[in-house]
Backbone as CSV, one residue per row, in Angstrom:
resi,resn,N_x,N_y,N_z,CA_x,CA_y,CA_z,C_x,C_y,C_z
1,UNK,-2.161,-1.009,-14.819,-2.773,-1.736,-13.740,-4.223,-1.288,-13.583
2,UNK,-4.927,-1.919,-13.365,-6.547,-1.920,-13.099,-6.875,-1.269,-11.620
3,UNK,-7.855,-0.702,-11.913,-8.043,-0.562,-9.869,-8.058,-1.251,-8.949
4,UNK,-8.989,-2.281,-9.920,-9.298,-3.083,-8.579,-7.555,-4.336,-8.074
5,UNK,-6.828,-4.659,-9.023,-5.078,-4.332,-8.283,-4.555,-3.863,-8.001
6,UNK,-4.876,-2.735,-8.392,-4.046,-1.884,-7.377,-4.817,-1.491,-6.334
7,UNK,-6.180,-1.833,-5.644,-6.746,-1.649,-4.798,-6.526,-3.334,-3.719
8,UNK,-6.310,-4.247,-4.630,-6.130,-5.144,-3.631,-4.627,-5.548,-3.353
9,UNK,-3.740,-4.633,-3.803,-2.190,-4.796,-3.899,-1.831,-3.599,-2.798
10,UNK,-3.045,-2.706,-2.299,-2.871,-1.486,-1.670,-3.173,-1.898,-0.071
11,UNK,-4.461,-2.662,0.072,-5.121,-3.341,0.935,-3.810,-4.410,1.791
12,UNK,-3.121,-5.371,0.949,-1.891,-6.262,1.453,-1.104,-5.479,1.984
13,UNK,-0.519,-4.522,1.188,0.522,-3.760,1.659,0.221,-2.866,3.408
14,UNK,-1.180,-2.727,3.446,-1.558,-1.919,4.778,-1.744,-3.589,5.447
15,UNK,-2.215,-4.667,5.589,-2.183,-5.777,6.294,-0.734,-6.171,6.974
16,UNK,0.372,-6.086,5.869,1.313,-6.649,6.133,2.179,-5.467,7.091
17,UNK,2.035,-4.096,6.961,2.549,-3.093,7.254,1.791,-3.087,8.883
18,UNK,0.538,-3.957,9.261,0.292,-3.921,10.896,0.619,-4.996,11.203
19,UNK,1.517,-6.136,10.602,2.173,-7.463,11.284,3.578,-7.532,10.796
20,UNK,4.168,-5.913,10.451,5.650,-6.275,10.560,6.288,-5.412,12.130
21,UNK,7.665,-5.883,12.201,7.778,-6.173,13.742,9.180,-4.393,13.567
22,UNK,9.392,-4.456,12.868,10.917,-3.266,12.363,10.279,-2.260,11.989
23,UNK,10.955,-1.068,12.389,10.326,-0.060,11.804,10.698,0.386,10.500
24,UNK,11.966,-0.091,9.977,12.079,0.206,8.956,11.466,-0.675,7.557
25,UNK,10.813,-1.288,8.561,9.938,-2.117,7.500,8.415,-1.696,7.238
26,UNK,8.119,-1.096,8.610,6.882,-0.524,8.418,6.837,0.241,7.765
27,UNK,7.839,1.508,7.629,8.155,2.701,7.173,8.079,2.335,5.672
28,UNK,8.788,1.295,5.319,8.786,0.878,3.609,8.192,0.769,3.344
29,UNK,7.314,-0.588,3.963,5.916,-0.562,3.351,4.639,0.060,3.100
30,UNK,4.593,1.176,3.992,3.656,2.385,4.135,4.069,3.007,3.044
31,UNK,5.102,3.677,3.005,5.976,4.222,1.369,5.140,3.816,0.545
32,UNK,5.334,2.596,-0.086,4.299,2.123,-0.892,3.140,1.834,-1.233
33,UNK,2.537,2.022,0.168,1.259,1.698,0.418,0.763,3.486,-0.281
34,UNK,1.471,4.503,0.566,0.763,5.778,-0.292,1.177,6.094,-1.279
35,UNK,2.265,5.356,-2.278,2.143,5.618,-3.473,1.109,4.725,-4.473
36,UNK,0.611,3.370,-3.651,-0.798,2.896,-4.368,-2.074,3.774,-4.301
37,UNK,-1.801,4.231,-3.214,-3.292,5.298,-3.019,-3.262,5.978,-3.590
38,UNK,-2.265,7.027,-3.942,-1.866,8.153,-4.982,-2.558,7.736,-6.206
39,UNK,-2.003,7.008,-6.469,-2.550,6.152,-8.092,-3.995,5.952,-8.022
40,UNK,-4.646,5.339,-6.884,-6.243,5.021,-6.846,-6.912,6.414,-6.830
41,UNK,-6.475,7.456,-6.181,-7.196,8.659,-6.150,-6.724,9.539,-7.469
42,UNK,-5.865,9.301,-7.957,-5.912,9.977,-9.581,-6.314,9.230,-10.311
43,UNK,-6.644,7.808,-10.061,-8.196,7.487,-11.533,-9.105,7.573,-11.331
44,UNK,-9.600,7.946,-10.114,-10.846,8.503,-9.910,-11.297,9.897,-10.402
């Protein structure tokens, strides 16, 4: 994956994660959201 997808696949995931209504949905999607960041700050 390229940065800049996984930078705009990282970006959705934090959008959608402040208009979901469950917490266990927030919780998921944050999950994922810092394992995209993980990835953006080790190709840097």
């Amino acid at each position: 994956m390229k940065h800049r997808e996984i930078t705009k696949r990282y970006s959705d995931l934090v959008k959608r994660a402040n208009q979901a209504n469950g917490r266990k949905e927030i919780v998921g999607l944050l999950k994922k959201a810092a394992k995209l960041k993980s990835k953006i700050e080790i190709n840097n």
